[in-house]
C-alpha positions as CSV (number, residue, x, y, z in Angstrom):
1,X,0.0,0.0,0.0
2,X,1.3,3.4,-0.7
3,X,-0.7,6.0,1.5
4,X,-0.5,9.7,0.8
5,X,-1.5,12.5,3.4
6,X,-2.1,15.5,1.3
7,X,-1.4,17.3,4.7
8,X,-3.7,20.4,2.9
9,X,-5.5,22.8,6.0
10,X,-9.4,24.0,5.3
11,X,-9.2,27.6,6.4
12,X,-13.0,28.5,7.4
13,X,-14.0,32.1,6.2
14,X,-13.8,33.3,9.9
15,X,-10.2,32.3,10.5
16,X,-8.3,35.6,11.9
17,X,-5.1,36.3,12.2
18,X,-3.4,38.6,15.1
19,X,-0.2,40.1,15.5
20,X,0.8,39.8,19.0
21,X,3.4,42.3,20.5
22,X,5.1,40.5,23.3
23,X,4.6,42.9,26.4
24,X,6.4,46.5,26.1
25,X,9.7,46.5,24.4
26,X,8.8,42.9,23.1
27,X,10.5,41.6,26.7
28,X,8.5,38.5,26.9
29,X,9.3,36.9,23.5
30,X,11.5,34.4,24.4
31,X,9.3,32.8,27.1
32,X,6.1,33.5,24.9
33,X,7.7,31.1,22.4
34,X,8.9,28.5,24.9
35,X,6.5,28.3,26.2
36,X,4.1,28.7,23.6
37,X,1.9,31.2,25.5
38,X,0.2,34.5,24.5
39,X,-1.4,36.8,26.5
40,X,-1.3,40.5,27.7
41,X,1.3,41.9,30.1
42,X,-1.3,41.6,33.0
43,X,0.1,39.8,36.5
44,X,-2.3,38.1,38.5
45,X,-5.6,38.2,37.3
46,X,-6.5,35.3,38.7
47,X,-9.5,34.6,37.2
48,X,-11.5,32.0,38.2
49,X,-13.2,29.0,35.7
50,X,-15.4,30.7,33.4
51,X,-17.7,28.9,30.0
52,X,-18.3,33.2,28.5
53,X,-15.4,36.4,29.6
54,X,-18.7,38.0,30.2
55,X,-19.2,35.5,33.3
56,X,-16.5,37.3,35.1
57,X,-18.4,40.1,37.1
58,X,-15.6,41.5,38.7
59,X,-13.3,41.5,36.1
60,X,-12.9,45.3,35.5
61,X,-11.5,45.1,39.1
62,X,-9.3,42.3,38.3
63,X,-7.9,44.3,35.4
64,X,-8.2,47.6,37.1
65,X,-5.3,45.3,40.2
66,X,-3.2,44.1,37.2
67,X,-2.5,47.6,36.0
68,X,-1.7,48.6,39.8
69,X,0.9,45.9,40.4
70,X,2.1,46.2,36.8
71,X,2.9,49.9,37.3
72,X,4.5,49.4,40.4
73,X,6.9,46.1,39.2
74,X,8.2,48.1,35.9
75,X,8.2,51.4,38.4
76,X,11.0,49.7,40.4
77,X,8.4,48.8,43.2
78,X,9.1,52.1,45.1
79,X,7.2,53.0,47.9
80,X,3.6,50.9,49.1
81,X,3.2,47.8,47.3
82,X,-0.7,47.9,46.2
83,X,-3.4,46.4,47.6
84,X,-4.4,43.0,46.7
85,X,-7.8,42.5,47.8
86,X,-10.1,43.1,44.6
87,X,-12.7,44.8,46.8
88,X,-10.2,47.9,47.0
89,X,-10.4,48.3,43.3
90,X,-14.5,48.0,43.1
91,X,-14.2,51.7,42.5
92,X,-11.5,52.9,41.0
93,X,-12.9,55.0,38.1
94,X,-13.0,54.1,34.3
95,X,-10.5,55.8,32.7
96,X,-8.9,55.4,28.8
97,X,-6.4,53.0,30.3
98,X,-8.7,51.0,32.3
99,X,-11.1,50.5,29.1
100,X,-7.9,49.4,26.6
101,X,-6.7,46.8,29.1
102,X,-10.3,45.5,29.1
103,X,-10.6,45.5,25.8
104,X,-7.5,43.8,25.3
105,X,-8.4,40.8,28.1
106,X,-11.8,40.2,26.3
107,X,-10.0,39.7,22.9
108,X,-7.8,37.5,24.4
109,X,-10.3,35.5,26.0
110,X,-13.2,35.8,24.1
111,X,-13.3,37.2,20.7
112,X,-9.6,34.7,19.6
113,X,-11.0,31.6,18.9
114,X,-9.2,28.4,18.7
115,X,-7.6,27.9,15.1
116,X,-7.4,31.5,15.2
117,X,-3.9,32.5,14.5
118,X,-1.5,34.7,15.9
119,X,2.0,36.4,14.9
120,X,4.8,37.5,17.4
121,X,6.9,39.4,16.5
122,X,10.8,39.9,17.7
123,X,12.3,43.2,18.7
124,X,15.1,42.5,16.1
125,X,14.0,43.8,12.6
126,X,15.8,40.9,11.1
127,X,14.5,38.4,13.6
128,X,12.2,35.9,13.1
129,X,8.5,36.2,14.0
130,X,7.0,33.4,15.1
131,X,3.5,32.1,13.6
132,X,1.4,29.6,15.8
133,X,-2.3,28.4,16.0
134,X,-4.1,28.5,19.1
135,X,-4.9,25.5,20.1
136,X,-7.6,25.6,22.9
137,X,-11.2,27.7,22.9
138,X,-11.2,31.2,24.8
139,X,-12.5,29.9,28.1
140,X,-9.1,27.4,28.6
141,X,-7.4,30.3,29.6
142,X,-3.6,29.7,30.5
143,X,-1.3,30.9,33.0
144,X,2.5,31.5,32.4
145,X,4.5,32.8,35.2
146,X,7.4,35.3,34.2
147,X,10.7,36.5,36.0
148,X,9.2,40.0,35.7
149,X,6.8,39.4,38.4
150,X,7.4,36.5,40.5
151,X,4.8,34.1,41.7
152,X,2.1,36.5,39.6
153,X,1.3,35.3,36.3
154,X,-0.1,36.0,33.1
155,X,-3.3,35.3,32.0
156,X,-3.8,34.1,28.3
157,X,-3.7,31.5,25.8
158,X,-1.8,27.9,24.6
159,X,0.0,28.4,20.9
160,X,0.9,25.8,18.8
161,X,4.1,27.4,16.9
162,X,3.8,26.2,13.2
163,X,6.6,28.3,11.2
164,X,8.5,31.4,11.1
165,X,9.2,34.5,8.6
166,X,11.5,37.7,9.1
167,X,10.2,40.6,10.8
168,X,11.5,42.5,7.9
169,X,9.5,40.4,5.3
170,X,6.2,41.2,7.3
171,X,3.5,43.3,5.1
172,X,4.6,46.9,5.5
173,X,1.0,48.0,7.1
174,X,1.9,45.9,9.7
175,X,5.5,47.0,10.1
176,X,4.0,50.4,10.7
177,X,2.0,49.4,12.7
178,X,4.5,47.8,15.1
179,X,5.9,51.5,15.5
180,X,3.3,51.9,17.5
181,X,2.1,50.7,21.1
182,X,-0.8,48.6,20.6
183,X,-0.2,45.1,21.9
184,X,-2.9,43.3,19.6
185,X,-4.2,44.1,15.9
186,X,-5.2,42.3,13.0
187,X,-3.4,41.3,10.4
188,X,-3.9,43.1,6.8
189,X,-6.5,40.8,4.9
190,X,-4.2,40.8,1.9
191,X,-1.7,39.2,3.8
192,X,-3.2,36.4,5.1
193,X,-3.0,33.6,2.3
194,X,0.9,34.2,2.5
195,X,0.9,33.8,6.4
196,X,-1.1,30.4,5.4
197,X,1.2,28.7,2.7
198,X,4.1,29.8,5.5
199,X,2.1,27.7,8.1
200,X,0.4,25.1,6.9
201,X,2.2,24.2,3.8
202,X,-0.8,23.6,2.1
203,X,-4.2,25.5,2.6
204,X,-7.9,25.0,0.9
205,X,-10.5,28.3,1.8
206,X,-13.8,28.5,0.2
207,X,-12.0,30.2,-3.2
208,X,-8.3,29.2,-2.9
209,X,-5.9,26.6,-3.2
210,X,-2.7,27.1,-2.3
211,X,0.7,25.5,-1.4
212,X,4.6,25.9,-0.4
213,X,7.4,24.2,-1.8
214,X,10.7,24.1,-0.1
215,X,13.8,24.4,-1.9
216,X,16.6,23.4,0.3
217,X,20.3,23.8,-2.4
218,X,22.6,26.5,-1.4
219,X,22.4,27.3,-5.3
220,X,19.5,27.6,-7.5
221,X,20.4,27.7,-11.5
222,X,18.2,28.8,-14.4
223,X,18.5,24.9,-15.2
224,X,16.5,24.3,-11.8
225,X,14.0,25.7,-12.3
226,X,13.6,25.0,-15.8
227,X,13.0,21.5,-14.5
228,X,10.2,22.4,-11.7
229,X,8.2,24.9,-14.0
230,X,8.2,22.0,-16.7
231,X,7.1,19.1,-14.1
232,X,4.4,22.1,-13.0
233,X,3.0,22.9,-16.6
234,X,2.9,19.2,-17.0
235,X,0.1,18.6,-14.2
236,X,-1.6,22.0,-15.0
237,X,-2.2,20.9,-18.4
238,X,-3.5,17.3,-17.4
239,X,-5.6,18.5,-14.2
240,X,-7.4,20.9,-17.2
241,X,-7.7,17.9,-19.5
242,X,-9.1,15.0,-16.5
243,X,-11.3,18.3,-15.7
244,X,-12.9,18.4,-19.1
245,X,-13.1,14.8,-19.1
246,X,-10.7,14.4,-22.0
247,X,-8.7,10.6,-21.5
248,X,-6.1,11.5,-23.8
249,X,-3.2,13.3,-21.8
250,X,-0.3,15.0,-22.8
251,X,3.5,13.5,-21.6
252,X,6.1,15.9,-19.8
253,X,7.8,17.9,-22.9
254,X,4.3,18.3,-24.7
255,X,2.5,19.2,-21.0
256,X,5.1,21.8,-20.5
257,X,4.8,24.3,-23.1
258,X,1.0,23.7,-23.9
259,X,0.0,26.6,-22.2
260,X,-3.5,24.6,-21.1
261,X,-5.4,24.8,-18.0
262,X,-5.0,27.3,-15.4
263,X,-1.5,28.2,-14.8
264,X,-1.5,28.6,-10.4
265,X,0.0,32.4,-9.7
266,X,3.7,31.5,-8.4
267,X,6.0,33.1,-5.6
268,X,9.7,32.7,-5.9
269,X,12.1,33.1,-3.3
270,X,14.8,31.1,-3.4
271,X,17.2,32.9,-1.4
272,X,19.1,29.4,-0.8
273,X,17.5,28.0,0.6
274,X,13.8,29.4,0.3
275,X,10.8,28.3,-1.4
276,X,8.0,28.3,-4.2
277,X,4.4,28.9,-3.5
278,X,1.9,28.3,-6.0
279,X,-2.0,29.3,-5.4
280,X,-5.2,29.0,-7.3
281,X,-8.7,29.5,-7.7
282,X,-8.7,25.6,-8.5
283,X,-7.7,22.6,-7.0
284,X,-4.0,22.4,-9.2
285,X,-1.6,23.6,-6.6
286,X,-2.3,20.8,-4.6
287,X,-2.7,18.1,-7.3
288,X,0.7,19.2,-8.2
289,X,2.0,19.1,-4.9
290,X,0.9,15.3,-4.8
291,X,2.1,14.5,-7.9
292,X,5.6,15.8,-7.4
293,X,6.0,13.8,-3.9
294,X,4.6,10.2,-5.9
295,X,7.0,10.8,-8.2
296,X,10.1,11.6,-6.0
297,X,9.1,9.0,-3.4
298,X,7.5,6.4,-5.3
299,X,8.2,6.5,-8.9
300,X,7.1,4.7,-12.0
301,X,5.9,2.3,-9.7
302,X,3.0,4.9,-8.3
303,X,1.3,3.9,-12.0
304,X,0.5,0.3,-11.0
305,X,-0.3,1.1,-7.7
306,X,-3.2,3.6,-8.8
307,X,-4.6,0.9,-11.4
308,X,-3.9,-1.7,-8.5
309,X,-5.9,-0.3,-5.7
310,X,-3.0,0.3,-3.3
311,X,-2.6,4.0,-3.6
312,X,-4.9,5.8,-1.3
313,X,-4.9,9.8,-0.6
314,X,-6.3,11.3,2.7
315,X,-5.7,14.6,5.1
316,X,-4.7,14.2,8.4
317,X,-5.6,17.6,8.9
318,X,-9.2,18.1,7.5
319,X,-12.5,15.4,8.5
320,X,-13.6,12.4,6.9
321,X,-15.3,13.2,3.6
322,X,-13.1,16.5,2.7
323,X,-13.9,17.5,-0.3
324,X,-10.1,19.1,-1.4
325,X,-9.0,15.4,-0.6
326,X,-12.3,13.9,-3.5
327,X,-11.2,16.7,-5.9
328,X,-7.2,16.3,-5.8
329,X,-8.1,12.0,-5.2
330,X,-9.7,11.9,-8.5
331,X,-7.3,14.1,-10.3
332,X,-4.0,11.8,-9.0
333,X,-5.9,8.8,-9.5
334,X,-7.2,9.5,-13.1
335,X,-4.0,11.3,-14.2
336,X,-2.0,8.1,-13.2
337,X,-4.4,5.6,-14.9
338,X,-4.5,7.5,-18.2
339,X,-0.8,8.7,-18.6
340,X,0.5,5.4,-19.2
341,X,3.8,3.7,-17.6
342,X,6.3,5.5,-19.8
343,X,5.1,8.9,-19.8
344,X,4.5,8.7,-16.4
345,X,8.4,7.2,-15.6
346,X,9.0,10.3,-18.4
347,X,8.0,12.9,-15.2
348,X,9.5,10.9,-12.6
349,X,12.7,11.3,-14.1
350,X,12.5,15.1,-14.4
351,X,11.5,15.6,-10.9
352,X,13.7,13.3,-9.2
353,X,16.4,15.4,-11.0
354,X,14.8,18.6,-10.1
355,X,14.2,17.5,-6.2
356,X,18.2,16.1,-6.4
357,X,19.7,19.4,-7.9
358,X,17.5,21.6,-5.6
359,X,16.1,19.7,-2.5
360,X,12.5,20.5,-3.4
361,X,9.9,18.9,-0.9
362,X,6.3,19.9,0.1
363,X,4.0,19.3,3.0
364,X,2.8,16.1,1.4
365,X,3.5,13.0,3.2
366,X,4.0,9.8,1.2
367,X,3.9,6.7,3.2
368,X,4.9,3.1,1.7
C-alpha cells in the first residue's frame, strides 16, 4: 500500500489572524515562544473558571489590580506595594487606560478563537517572527509565570508554533504598525493567504488553493527551475484535460509548453535555501504538490499502484469526507491511470532530477 496524506489545511471564512506584541519593548518573547503562550502583560488576574469572559463580574477590578501591580513592578516597586484585595479596586474609576486593558483581556479570551492564528513578533528587525495556532477555545485560559513578576502570572492562551518569517519580510501596514504601542491588531487581509502557505504548507479556503514548496540547495540555476516549471505545466495541463473529461493526456515535454489549464500564480524566493508557493482558484496547486512527492518518493511504480488499488490519498488535517481530498483524489488517481507507464516514468525522471539538484519537498507526506 502506498498511503499519501495531502497534509492540505481547510481555512474557514472566519479564521483571523493577530499580531501579538510580546509585552512593552517585546521583553516576553522568548518565554512566549517557549512556552508557547500569548497573553497580555497583566500579572495576576487570577480569574477563576469561566464557559463566556462576560461570566466574570468582577473583572474590571481584576484588570483595574493588574495595571496597579504592573505599574509598580516596571516602576521599580518604590514605595507601598498595592493592595491586593479586589474589593479595594470595586471603584476605582473608568479611565482610557482601564477600558484598553479591558478591551484587550476580552479579545484575548473571548473574541480569539481556537484555530485562530497569531504572529509574534521579535524586537530584532531581522528576527524571526514566530507564527502559531491557538490551540484551545477562549474559556481554557492559560497561566505563564514570568521573572518580571514572580509568583504573579499572566493570564492568556496555549499556541501551537507552526513556522516562522523575518520581521523584515512582514506586510509593510503591519510593520507600521508595530511603530506603535498597541499590543494586539489584526493582520492586513491581503496578507493572510501568504501567512497560510508559511504555516500550513498547504491550505484550501472557500475560493483558494494554495501551497509551499521548499527548496533546500545552497544554489538555484536557471536549469533548476527550468526543471520544476516544466514538471508544474505538465500537471496544470492534465488536471485541465481529467477536468474536461478528456482521456487522452499529454507526456512531460508536450504538457510543458502547452499553455493549457490554469496556470497557479507563483511566488519565488529562493534565497538558498527558500521556497515556491503556488495558489489557485482551482484545485492544481495541490494536485501538483501530490504529484511531485509520488513521483520523487515512489516512482514509476505509483502507475500500478493507482490501477492496482493500493494507492490511497487522505488529510490528516481536514475530516472524513473533505472534499479538497475527493477533488485532488480523483485528479491523481485519473492522471495516473491514463498517462500510461512510460510517460509517467517520463515525469518521474524530471522531478527526481529537479528534487536532487534543488532539494525540493512539500508538506505532502508519502507513506509506503
Amino acid at each position: 500500500m502506498i498511503e499519501v496524506d495531502i497534509h492540505t489545511k481547510p481555512i474557514s471564512p472566519e479564521t483571523k489572524i493577530y499580531v501579538v506584541r510580546p509585552g512593552p519593548n517585546y521583553r516576553f518573547f522568548d518565554q512566549f515562544i517557549d512556552n508557547n503562550f500569548v497573553g497580555p502583560d497583566l500579572p495576576d488576574l487570577g480569574l477563576h473558571a469561566f464557559s463566556d469572559i462576560s461570566d466574570i463580574a468582577d473583572l474590571a477590578d481584576r484588570v483595574a489590580r493588574s495595571m496597579a501591580i504592573r505599574k509598580y513592578v516596571l516602576g521599580g516597586s518604590q514605595g507601598d506595594a498595592p493592595p491586593f484585595d479586589l474589593q479595594s479596586y470595586s471603584d476605582v474609576p473608568s479611565s482610557r487606560a482601564l477600558s484598553q486593558f479591558l478591551r484587550l483581556v476580552r479579545a484575548y479570551l473571548g473574541t480569539m478563537k481556537q484555530g485562530d492564528l497569531v504572529i509574534v513578533p521579535p524586537a530584532n528587525f531581522r528576527g524571526f517572527a514566530q507564527i502559531g495556532e491557538l490551540i484551545a477555545p477562549p474559556h481554557a485560559a492559560a497561566d505563564l509565570t514570568v521573572a518580571t513578576y514572580p509568583g504573579l502570572p499572566l493570564t492568556g492562551r496555549k499556541v501551537r508554533w507552526l513556522a516562522s518569517i523575518e520581521r523584515a519580510k512582514l506586510p509593510a501596514q503591519t510593520l507600521d504598525a508595530l511603530q506603535k504601542p498597541s499590543p494586539l491588531f489584526l493582520l492586513t487581509q491581503s496578507a493572510y493567504r501568504g501567512i497560510f502557505r508559511r504555516a500550513y504548507g498547504s491550505y484550501a479556503t472557500a475560493d483558494e488553493f494554495g501551497t509551499r514548496f521548499e527548496v533546500s540547495a545552497e544554489t538555484y540555476q536557471t536549469i533548476d527551475d527550468f526543471l520544476i516549471q516544466a514538471f508544474f505545466n505538465f500537471v496544470t495541463a492534465n488536471t485541465a484535460r481529467v477536468s474536461l473529461g478528456q482521456t487522452e493526456l499529454l507526456g512531460l515535454r508536450e504538457g510543458a509548453f502547452s499553455g493549457e489549464g490554469v496556470a497557479p500564480d507563483l511566488y519565488t524566493n529562493v534565497n538558498s535555501p527558500g521556497g515556491l508557493s503556488l495558489k489557485s482558484a482551482v484545485v492544481t496547486p495541490i494536485v501538483i504538490a501530490v504529484m511531485l512527492a509520488l513521483a520523487v518518493a515512489v516512482g514509476p511504480d505509483a502507475y500500478a499502484a493507482a490501477h492496482g488499488g493500493t494507492l490511497t490519498i487522505g488529510n490528516s488535517l481536514a475530516p472524513a469526507g473533505d472534499a479538497c481530498v475527493a477533488q485532488v483524489n480523483e485528479q491523481v488517481m485519473t492522471q495516473l491511470q491514463l498517462l500510461g507507464y512510460d510517460a509517467w516514468a517520463e515525469a518521474c525522471e524530471v522531478a527526481r532530477k529537479a528534487a536532487e539538484r534543488t532539494g525540493i519537498s512539500t508538506t505532502v507526506d508519502v507513506k509506503k
